[in-house]
C-alpha positions in Angstrom: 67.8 182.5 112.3 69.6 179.7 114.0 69.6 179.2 118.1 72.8 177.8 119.4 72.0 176.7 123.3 74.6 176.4 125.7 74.2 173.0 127.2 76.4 172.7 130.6 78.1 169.2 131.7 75.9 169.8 134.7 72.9 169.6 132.3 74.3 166.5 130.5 74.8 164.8 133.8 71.3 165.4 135.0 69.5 164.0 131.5 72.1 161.2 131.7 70.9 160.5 135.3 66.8 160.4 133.9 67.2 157.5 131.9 69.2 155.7 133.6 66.4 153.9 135.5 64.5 153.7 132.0 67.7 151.9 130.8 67.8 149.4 134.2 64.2 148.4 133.9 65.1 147.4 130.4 67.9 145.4 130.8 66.7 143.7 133.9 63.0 142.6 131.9 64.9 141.9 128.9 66.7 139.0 131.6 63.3 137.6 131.9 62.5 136.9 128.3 62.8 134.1 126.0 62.3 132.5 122.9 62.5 129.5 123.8 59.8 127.4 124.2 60.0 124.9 127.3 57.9 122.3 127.1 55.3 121.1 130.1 56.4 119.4 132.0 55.2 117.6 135.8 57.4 119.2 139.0 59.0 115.9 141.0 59.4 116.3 144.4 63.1 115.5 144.9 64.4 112.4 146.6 61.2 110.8 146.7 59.6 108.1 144.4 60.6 106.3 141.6 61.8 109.1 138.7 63.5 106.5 136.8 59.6 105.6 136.0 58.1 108.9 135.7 60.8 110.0 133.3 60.0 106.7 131.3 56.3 106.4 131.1 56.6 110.1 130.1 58.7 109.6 127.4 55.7 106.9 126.6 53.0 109.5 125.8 51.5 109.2 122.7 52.3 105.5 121.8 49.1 103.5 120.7 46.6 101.5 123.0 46.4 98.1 122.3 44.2 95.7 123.9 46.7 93.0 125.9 50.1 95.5 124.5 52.9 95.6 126.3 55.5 97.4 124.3 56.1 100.6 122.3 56.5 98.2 118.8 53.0 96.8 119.4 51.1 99.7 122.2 50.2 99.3 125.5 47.5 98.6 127.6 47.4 99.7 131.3 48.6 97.4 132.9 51.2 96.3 129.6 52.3 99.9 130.5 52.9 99.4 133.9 55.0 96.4 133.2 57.0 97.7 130.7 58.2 100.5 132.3 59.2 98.8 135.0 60.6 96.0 133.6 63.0 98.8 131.9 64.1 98.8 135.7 65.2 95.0 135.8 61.5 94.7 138.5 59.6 91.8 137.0 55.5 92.5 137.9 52.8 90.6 137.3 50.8 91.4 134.1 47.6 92.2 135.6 45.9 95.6 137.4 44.3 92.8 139.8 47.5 90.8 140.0 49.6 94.1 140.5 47.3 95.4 143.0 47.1 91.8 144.7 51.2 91.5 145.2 52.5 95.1 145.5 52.7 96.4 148.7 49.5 99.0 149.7 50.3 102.9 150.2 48.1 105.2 151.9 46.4 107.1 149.0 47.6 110.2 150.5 51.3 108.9 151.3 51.7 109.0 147.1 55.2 109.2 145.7 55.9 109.6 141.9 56.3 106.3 140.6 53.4 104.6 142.0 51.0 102.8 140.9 47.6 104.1 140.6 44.5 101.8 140.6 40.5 102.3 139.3 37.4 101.0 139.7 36.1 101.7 136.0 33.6 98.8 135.7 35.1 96.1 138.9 37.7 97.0 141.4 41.3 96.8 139.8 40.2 97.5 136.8 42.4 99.6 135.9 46.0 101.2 136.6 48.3 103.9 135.5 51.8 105.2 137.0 51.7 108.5 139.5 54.2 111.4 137.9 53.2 114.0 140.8 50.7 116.9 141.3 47.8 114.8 140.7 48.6 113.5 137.8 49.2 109.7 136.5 50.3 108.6 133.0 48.3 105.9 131.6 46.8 103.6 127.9 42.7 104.1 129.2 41.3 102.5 126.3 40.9 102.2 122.4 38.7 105.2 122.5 41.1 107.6 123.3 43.6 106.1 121.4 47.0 106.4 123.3 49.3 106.9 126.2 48.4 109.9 128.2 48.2 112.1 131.1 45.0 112.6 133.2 44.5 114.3 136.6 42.7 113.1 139.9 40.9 116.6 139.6 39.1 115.5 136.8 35.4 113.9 138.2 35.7 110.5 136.3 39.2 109.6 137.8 38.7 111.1 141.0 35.4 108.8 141.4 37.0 105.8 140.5 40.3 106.4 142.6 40.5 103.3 145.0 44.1 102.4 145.9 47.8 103.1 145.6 50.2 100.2 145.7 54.3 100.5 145.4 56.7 98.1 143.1 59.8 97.2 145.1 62.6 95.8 144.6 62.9 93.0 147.2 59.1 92.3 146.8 58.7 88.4 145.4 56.0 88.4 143.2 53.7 85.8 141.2 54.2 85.7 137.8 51.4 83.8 136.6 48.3 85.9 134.8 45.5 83.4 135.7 42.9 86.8 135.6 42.9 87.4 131.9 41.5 90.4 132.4 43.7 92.9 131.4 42.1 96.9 131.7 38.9 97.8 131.2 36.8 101.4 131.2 33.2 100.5 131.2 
């Protein structure tokens, strides 16, 4: 026995109407989806600092530490880091963390911009340096233990401890070229 149902268009209207919120929550969560992976990357507060820096010592994660380096061909130290990048930027600095924090102009640790340059006490004062990116977090070569170029944070205990100054490259700044302190970086 077969049951043929009458549907009416008032019927057809009303189940019509039921999903139409169904189909609306679809379409607007399907907006939110991707498959594209973005990689991580540091928020930069716009206008300020010096993102021609950040974006380069970014792009210099992952190149090798090298006692006394100073390019990507032969790796970096801290300070060889420092120099390179800005060199990139036509700024000549001296190839020292104690020369650089000597010459460059001091910043109020709290007065921070990306693009400055971050110094630490890991076994003297000035003993080491690494470039500010934002958030808390500087790009730096620590040392032939870890290996390589990287990013740390000021949240983590050891760099927070040693934090001591902030200093700024500028352009018009007249600087000493001379590297009579041989000591380059160090993490005692």
């Amino acid at each position: 026995m077969i049951v043929i149902f009458k549907v009416s268009p008032m019927m057809l209207i009303y189940r019509h109407i039921l999903y139409l919120p169904m189909l609306l929550l679809a379409l607007i969560l399907s907006g939110c989806a991707t498959s594209e992976k973005t990689p991580p990357s540091v928020r930069l507060p716009m206008g300020l600092g010096n993102i021609r820096a950040v974006k380069d010592v970014l792009q210099l994660q992952g190149q090798p530490y090298v006692w006394g380096g100073q390019s990507p061909q032969e790796g970096f130290d801290c300070s060889g880091l420092v120099v390179y990048v800005y060199n990139r930027q036509g700024l000549r600095l001296p190839r020292t963390a104690r020369s650089l924090a000597e010459q460059l102009p001091e910043v109020s640790i709290d007065q921070r911009q990306p693009g400055d340059l971050l110094f630490f006490n890991t076994d003297r004062p000035f003993s080491h340096v690494g470039i500010y990116v934002g958030n808390d977090q500087f790009v730096h070569a620590p040392s032939a233990r870890t290996g390589h170029v990287l990013m740390s944070s000021l949240q983590q205990p050891y760099w927070r401890e040693r934090f001591i100054a902030v200093r700024r490259p500028l352009r018009s700044q007249a600087l000493s070229l001379d590297a009579i302190d041989r000591h380059y970086c160090s993490l005692g």
